[in-house]
C-alpha positions in Angstrom: 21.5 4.3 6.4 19.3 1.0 6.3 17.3 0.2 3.7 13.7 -0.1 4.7 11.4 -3.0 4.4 8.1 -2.8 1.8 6.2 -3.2 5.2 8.3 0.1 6.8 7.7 1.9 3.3 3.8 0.6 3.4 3.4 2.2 6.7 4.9 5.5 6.0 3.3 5.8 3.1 0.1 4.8 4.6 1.2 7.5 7.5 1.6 10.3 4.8 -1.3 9.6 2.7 -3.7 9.8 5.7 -2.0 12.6 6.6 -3.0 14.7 3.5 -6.0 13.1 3.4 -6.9 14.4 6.8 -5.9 17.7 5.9 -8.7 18.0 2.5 -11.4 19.4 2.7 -14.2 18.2 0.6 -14.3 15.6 -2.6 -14.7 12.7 0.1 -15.4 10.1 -2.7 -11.6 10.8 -3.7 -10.3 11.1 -0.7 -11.5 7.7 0.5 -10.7 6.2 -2.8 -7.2 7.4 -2.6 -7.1 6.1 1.8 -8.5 2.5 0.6 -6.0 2.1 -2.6 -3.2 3.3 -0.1 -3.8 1.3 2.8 -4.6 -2.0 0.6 -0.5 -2.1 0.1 0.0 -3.9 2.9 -2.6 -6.7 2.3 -0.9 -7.2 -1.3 2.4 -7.1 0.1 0.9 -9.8 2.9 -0.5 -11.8 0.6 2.7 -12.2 -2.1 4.8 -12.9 1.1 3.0 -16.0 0.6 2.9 -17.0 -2.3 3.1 -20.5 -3.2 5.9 -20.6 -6.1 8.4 -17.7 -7.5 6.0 -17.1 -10.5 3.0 -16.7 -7.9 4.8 -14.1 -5.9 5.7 -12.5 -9.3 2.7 -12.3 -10.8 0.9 -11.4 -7.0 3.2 -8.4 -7.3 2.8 -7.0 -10.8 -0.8 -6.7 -10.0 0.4 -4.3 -7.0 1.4 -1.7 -9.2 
């Protein structure tokens, strides 16, 4: 088995989490919440990818968490 990319796991998590969300009825304000902190993986991923020194990318990433 192949270890998947951050992009591959953004997506499928992204996939999952609109799932669910799809499936809730009710408490929108939550629900979008939780679809906008989900999908914005990808743009933090995007944006460390190019990051202009090691501590850049670092520091880029400790704020996705």
């Amino acid at each position: 088995m192949t270890e998947k990319t951050i992009k591959e796991l953004a997506v499928d998590l992204t996939v999952e989490i609109t799932n669910i969300c799809d499936a809730i009825k009710g408490r929108s304000v939550f629900v979008n919440q939780l679809l906008r902190s989900c999908s914005s993986i990808g743009a933090n991923s995007y944006e460390a990818k190019y990051a202009q020194s090691k501590a850049d990318f670092v520091h880029k990433f400790r704020n996705c968490t």
